[in-house]
MARNU-783112 format. One record per residue: z, y, x of N, C-alpha, C, O, CB in turn; residue number from 1; residue in one letter; chain. Coordinates in nm, 4 decimals, decimal comma. Atoms other than C-alpha are relative to their C-alpha. Last residue first. Glycine has a CB too. Layout:
# residues N
> nzz/nyy/nxx/cazz/cayy/caxx/czz/cyy/cxx/ozz/oyy/oxx/cbzz/cbyy/cbxx/nr/rest/kette
> Z/Y/X/Z/Y/X/Z/Y/X/Z/Y/X/Z/Y/X/NUM/A/A
...
***
This chain:
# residues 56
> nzz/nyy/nxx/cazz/cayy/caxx/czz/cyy/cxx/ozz/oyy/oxx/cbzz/cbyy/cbxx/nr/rest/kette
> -0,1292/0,1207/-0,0221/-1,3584/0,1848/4,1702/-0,0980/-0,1324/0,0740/-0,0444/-0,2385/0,1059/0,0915/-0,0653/-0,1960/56/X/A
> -0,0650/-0,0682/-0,0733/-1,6304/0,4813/4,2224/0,1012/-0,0995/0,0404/0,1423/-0,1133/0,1556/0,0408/0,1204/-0,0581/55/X/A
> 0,0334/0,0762/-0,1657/-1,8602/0,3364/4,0472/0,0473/0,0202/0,1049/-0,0112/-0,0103/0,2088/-0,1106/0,0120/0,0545/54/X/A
> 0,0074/0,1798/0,0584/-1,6833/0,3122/3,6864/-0,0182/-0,0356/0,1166/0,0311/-0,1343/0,1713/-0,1285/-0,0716/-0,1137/53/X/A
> -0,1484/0,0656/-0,0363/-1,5498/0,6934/3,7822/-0,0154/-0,1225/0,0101/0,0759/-0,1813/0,0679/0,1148/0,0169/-0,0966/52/X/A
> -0,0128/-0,0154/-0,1576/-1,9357/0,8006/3,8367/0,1138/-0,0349/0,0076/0,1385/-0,0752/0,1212/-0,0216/0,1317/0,0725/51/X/A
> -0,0242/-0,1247/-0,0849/-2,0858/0,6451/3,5419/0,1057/0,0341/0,0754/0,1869/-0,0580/0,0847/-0,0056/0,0942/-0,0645/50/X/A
> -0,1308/-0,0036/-0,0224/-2,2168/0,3176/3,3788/0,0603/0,1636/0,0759/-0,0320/0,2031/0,1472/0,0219/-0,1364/0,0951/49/X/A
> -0,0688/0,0065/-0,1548/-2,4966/0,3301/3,1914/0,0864/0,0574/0,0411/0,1256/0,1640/-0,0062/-0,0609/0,0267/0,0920/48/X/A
> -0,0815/0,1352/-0,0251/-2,5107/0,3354/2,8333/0,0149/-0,0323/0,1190/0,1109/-0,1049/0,1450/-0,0506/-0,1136/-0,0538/47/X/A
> 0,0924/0,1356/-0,0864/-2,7615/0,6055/2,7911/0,0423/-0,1400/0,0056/-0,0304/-0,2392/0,0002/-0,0093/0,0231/0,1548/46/X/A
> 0,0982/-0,0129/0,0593/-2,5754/0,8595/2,5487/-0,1727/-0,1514/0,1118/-0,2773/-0,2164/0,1096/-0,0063/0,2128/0,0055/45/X/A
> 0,0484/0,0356/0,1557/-2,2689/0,7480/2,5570/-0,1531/0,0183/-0,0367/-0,2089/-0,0353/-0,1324/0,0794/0,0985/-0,1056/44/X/A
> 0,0826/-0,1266/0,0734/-2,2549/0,7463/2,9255/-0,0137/-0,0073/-0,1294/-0,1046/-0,0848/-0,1592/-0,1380/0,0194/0,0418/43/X/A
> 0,0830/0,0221/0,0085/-1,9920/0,3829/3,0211/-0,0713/0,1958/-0,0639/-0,0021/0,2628/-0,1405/0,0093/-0,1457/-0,0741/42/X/A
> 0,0774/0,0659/-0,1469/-1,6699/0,3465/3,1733/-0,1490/0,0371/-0,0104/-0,2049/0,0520/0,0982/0,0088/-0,1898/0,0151/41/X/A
> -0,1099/-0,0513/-0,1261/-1,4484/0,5783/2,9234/-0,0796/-0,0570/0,1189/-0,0793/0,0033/0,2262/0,1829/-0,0747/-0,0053/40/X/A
> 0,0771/-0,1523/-0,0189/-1,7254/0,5099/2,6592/0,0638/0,0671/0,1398/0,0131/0,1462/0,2193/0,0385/0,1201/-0,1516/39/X/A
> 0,1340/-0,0426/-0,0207/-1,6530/0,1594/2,6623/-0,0591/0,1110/0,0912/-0,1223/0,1224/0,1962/-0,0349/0,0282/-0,1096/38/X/A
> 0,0035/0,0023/-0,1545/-1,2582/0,1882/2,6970/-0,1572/0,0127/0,0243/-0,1952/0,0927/0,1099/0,0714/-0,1493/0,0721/37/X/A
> -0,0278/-0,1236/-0,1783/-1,3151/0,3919/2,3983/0,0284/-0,0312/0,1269/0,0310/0,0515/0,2179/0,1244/0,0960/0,0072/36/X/A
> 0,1924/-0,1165/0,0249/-1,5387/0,1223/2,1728/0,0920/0,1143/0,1116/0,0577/0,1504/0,2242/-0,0667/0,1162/-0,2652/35/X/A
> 0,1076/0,0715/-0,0727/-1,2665/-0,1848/2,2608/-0,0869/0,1014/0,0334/-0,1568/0,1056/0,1347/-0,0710/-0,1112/-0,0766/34/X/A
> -0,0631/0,0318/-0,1541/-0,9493/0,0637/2,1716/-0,1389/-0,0289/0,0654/-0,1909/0,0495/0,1449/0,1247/-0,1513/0,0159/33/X/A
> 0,0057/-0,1219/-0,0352/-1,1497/0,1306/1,8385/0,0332/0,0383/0,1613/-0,0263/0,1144/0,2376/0,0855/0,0608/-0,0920/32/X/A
> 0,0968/-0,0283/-0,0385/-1,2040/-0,2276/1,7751/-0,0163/0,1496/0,0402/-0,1251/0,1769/0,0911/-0,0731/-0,0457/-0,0816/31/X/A
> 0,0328/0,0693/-0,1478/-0,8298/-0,3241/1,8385/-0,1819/0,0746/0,0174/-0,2158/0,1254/0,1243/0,0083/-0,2330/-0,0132/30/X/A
> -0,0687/-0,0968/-0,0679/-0,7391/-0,0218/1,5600/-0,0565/-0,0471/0,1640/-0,0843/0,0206/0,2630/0,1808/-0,0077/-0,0371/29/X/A
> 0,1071/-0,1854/0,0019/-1,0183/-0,1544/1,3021/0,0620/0,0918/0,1473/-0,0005/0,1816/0,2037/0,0659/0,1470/-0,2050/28/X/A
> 0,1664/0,0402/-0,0471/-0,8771/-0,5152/1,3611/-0,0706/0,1530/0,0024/-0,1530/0,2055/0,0773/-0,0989/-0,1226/-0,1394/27/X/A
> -0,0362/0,0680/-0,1594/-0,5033/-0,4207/1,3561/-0,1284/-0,0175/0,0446/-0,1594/0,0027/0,1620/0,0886/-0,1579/0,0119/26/X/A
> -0,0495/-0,1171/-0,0757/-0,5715/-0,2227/1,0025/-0,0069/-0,0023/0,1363/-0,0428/0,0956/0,2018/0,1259/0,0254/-0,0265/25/X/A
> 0,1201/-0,0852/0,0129/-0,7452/-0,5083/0,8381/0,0254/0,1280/0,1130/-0,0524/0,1642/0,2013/-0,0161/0,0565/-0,1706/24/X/A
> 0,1043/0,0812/-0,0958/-0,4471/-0,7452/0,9508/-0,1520/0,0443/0,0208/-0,2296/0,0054/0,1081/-0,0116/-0,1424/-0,0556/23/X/A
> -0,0537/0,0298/-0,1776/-0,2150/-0,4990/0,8329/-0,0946/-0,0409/0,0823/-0,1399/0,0146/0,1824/0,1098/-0,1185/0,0272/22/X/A
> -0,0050/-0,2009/-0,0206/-0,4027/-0,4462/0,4774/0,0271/0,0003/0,1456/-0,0630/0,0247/0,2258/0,1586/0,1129/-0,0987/21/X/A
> 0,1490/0,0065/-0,0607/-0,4476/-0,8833/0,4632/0,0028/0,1787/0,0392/-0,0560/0,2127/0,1418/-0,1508/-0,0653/-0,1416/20/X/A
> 0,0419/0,0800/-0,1114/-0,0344/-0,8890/0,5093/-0,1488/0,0337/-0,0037/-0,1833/0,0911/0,0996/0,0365/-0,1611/-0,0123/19/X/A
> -0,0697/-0,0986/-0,1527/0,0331/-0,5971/0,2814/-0,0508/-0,0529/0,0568/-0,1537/0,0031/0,0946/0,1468/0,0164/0,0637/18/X/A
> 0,1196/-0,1172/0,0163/-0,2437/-0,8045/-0,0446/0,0593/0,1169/0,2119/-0,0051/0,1616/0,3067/0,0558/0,1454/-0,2457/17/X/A
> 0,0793/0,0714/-0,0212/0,0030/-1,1201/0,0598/-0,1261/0,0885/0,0288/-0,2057/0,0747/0,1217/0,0003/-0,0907/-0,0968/16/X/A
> 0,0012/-0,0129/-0,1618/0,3165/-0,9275/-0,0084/-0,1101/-0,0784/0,0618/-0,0650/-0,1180/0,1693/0,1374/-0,0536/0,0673/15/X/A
> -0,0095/-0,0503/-0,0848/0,2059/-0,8571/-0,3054/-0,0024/-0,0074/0,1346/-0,0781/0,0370/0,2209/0,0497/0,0240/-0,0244/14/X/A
> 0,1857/-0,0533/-0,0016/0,0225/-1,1646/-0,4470/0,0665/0,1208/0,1280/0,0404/0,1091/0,2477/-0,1028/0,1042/-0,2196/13/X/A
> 0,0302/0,0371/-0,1310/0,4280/-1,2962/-0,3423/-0,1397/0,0391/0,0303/-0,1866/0,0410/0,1441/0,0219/-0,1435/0,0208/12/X/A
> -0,0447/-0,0282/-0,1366/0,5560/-1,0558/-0,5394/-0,0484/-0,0344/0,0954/-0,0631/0,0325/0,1977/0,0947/-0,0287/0,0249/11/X/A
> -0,0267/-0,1245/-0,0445/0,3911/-1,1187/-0,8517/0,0116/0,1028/0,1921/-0,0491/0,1786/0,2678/0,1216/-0,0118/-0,0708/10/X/A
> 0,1748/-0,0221/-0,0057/0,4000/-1,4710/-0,8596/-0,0511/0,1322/0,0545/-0,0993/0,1463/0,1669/-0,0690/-0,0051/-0,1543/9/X/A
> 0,0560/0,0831/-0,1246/0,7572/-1,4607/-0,8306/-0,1561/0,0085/0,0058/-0,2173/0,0852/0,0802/0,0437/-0,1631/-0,0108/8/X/A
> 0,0094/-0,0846/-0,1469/0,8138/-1,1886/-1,0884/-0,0268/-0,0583/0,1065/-0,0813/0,0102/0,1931/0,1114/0,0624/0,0422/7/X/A
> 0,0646/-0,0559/0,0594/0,7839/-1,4643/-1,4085/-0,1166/0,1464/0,1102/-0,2345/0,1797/0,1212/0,1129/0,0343/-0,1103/6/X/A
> 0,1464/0,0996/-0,0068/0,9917/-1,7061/-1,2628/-0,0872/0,0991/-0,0126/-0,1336/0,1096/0,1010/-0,0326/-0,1245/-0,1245/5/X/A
> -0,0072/0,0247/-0,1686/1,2775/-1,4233/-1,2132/-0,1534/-0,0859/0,0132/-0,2515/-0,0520/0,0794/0,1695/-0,1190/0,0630/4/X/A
> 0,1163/-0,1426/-0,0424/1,1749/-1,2930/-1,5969/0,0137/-0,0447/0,1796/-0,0725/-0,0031/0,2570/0,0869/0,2304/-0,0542/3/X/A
> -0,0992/-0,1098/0,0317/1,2952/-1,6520/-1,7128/-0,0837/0,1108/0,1001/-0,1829/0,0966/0,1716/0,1862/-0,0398/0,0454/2/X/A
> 0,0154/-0,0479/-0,1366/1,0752/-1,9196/-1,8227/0,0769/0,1320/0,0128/0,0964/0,2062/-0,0834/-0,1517/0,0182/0,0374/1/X/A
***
């Protein structure tokens, strides 16, 4: 087997470990978006809606 065979395996775990990191990253970034439009419409400390939300 030659060292090319040998590095394939290798590489592709890599780029496999980037891809789930990304896809971890994209999910933490979308749920952060989700939680500040929240707070942007909603009182943090009550959860009802407030005066810009009722205003539109």
């Amino acid at each position: 087997m030659s060292i090319v065979g040998i590095q394939v395996p290798f590489y592709v775990a890599g780029v496999i470990i980037v891809l789930l990191q990304n896809h971890a990253i994209n999910a933490r970034m979308i749920r952060a978006e989700l939680d500040n439009r929240d707070l942007a419409i909603k009182d943090a400390l009550t959860g009802l809606p407030n005066r810009i939300f009722l205003q539109e």
